[in-house]
C-alpha positions as CSV (number, residue, x, y, z in Angstrom):
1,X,56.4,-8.2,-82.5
2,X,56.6,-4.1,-81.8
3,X,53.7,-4.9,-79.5
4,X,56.0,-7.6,-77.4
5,X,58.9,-5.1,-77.4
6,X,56.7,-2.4,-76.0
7,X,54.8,-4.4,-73.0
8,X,58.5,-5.7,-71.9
9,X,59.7,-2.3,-72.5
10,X,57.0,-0.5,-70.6
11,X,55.1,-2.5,-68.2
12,X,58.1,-5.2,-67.2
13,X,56.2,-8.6,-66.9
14,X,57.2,-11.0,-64.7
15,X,55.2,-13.7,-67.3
16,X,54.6,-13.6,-70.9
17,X,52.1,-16.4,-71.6
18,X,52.0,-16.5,-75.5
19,X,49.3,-18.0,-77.6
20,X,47.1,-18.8,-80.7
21,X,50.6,-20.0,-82.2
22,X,49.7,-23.1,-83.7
23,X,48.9,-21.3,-86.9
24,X,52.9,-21.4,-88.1
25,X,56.3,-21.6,-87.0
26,X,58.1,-20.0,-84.7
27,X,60.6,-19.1,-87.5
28,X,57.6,-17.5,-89.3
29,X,56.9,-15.4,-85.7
30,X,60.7,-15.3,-85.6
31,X,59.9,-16.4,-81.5
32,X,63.6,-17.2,-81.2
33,X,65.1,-13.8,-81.8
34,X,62.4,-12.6,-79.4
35,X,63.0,-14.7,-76.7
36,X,66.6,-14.3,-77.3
37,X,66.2,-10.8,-76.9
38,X,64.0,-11.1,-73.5
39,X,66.8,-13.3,-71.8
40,X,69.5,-11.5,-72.6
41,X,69.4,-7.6,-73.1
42,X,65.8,-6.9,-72.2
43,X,65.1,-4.8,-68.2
44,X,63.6,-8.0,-67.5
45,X,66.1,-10.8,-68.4
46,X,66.8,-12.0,-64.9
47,X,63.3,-12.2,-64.2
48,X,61.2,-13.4,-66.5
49,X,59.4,-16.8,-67.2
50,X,57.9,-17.6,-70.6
51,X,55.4,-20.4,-71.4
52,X,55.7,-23.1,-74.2
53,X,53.2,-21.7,-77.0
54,X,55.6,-20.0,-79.5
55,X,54.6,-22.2,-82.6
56,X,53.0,-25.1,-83.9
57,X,55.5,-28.6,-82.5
58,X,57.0,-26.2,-79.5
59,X,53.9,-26.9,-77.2
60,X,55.2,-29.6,-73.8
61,X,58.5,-29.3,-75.8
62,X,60.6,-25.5,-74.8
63,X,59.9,-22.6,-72.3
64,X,60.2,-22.0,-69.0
65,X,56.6,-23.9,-68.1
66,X,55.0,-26.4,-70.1
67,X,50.8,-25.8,-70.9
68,X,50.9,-28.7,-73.2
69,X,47.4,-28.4,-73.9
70,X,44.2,-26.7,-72.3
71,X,43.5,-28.2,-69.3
72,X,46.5,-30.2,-68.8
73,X,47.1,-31.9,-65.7
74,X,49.6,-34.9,-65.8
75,X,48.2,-36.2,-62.1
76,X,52.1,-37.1,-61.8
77,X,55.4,-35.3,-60.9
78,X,57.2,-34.9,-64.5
79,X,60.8,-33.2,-64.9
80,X,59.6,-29.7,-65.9
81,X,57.9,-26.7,-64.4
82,X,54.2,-27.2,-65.8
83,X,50.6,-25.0,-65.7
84,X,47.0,-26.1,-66.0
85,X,45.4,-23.6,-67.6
86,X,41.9,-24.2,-67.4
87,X,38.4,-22.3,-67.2
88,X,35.8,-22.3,-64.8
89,X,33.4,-22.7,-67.9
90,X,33.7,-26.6,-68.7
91,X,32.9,-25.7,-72.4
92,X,34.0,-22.1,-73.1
93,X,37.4,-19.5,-72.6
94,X,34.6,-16.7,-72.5
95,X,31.2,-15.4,-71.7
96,X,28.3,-17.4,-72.9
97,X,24.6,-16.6,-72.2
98,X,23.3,-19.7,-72.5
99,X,25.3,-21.5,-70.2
100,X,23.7,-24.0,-68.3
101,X,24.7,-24.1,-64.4
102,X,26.0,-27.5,-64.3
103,X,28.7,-26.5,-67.5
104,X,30.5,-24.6,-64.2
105,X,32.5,-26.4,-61.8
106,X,31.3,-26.0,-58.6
107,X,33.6,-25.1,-55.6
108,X,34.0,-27.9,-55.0
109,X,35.6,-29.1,-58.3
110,X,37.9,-26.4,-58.5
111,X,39.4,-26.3,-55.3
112,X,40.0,-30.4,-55.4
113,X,41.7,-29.3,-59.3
114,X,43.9,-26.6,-57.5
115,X,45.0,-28.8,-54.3
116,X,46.0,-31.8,-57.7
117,X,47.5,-29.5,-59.4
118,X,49.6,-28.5,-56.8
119,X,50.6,-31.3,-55.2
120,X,51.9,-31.9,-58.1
121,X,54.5,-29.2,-59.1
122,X,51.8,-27.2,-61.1
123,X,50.1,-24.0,-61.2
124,X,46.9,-23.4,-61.9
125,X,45.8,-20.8,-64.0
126,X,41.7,-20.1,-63.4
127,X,40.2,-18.6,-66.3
128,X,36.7,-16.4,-66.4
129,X,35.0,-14.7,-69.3
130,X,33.9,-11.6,-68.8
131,X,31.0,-10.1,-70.6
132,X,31.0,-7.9,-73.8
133,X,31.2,-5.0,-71.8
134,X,33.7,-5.9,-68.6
135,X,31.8,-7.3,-66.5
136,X,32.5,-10.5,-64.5
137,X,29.2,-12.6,-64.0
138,X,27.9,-12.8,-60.7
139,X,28.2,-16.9,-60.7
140,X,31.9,-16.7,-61.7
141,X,32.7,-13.6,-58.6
142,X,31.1,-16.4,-56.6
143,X,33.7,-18.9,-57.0
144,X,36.4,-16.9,-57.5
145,X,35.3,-15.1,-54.1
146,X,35.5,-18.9,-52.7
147,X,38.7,-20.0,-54.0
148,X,40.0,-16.5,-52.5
149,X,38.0,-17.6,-48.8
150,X,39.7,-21.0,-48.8
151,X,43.1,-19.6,-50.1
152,X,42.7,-17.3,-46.9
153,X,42.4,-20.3,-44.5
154,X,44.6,-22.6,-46.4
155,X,46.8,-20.9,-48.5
156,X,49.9,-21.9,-46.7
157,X,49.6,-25.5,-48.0
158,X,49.5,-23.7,-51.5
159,X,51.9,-20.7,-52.0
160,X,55.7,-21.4,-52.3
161,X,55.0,-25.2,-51.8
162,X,57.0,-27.9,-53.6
163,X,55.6,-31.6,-53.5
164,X,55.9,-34.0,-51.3
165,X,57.1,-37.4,-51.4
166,X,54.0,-38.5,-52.4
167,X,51.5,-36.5,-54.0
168,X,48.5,-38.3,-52.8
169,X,48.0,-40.6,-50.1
170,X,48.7,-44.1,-50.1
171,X,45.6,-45.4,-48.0
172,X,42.9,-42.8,-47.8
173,X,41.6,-41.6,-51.2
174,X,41.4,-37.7,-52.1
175,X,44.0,-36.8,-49.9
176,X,47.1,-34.8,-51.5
177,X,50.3,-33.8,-50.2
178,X,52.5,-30.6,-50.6
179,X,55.3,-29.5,-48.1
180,X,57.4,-26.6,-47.2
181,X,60.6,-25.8,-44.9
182,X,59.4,-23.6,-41.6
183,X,62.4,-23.0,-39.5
184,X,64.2,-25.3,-40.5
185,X,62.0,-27.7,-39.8
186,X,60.0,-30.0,-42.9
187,X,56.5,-29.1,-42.8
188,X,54.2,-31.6,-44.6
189,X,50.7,-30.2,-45.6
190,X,47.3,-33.2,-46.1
191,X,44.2,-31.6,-48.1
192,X,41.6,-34.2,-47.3
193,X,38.5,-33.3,-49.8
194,X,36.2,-35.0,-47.3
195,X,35.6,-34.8,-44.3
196,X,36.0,-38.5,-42.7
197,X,32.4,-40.0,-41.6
198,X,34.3,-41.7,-38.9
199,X,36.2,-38.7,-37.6
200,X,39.6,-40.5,-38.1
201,X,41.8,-39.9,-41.0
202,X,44.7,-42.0,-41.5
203,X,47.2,-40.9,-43.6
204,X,49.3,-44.0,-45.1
205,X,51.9,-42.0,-46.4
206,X,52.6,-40.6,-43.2
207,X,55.0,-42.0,-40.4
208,X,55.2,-40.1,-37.6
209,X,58.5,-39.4,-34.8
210,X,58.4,-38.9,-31.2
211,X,58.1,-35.3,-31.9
212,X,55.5,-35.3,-35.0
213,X,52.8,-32.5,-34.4
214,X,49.2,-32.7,-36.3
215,X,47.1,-29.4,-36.5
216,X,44.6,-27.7,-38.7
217,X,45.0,-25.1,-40.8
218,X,42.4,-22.2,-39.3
219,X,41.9,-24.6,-36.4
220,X,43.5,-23.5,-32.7
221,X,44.1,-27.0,-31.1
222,X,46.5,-29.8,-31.9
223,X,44.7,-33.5,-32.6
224,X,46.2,-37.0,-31.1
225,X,47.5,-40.0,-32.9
226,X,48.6,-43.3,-33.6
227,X,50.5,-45.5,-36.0
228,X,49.7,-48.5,-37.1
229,X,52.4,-50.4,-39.8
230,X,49.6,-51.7,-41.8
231,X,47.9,-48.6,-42.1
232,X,49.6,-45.7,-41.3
233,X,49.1,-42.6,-39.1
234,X,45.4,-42.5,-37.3
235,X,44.6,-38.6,-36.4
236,X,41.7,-38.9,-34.2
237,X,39.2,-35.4,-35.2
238,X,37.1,-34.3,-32.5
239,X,33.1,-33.9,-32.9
240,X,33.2,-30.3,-34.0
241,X,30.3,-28.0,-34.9
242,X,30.7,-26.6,-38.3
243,X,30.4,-23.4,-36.9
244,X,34.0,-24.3,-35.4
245,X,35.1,-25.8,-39.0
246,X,37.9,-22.9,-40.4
247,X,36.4,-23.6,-43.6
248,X,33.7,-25.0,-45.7
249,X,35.6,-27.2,-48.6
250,X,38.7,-29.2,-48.2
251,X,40.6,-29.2,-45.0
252,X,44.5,-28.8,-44.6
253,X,46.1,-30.9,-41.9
254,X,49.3,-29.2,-41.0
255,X,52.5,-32.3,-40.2
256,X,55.4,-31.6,-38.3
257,X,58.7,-33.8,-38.0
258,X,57.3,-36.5,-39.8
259,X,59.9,-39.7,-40.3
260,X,61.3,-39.4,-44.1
């Protein structure tokens, strides 16, 4: 407890994620006079966001953000701010020598867990091990490198999104939704985790106006459609060289003035 006093005290967290609480009560960690403390007198009482983890039967029940469990991911909107805390290790919350390459999720996997997640009202907490002496392994900087490269292409479909309508779409599988306000204006954002064989996506979720505008996130040109009732809305992708692709997993079709 003098420890919690002194990180608020000194370093003013914007998060306290608490843990290995299952052991006791929160009377027996005396968690309420704590928190009680941190929302009301502490320098950070305006401020701060705690999770659910603050003794055994609080988990999915108070705090700020619900972690339930490791690796919780409802695939559904529910009534409460929520977190996936997961680790890029299948198997392990650390290091592990022995690790075989398929126990990692590929880049694939992760960035398909993150756009989920997402979409629906989560956030996704990315976990790597680091070694007995500091070090992060060379196969976990690789996809945490990745996830940074398609956060740089894509990230505005991500940060200080709120979900859509619909999380994922209604005709074309693997495609999720999130959306933001730009100018007034809804913006709604597709991640389609394949690219379509066909070079048409339709979106059946997705009704378009007289003034709807599809784009690509990294991508320079706008891309024609059409609506069908029965299907939905048809973009038509050009034949492009992936050398002209803005990224290499998972593509973000930007929507403008979309019928709601």
């Amino acid at each position: 407890m003098p420890e919690l006093y002194e990180l608020v005290m000194n370093y003013k967290p914007d998060v306290i994620w608490s843990d290995g609480d299952w052991e006791a009560t929160d009377k027996y960690w005396n968690s309420t006079e704590f928190i009680a403390w941190l929302y009301n007198d502490s320098p950070v009482k305006d401020t701060v966001v705690v999770n659910d983890r603050w003794g055994s039967g609080i988990s999915c029940h108070h705090g700020d953000f619900y972690t339930c469990k490791d690796r919780y991911n409802p695939g559904k909107l529910i009534n409460h701010k929520w977190e996936n805390a997961m680790t890029i290790d299948k198997y392990s919350w650390g290091y592990r020598r022995r690790a075989r390459y398929s126990d990692y999720y590929t880049i694939e996997g992760l960035i398909s867990l993150l756009v989920e997640t997402i979409s629906c009202g989560g956030n996704l907490l990315m976990n790597v091990g680091p070694t007995h002496d500091g070090r992060i392994d060379p196969l976990f900087e690789e996809r945490l490198l990745q996830v940074g490269q398609w956060l740089k292409v894509n990230g505005e479909a991500i940060y200080a999104s709120k979900p859509w309508t619909h999380q994922n779409d209604t005709y074309t599988k693997k495609v999720w939704y999130t959306s933001k306000m730009e100018n007034n204006t809804k913006v709604v954002y597709a991640t389609t985790l394949f690219w379509p064989n066909n070079n048409m996506l339709i979106l059946g979720a997705a009704k378009p106006t007289s003034a709807t505008v599809v784009r690509m996130l990294g991508y320079p040109n706008t891309f024609t459609y059409s609506y069908y009732s029965m299907t939905g809305l048809k973009i038509d992708l050009p034949d492009l060289p992936i050398s002209s692709l803005p990224c290499d997993w998972a593509w973000v079709f930007k929507i403008t003035n979309l019928d709601e």
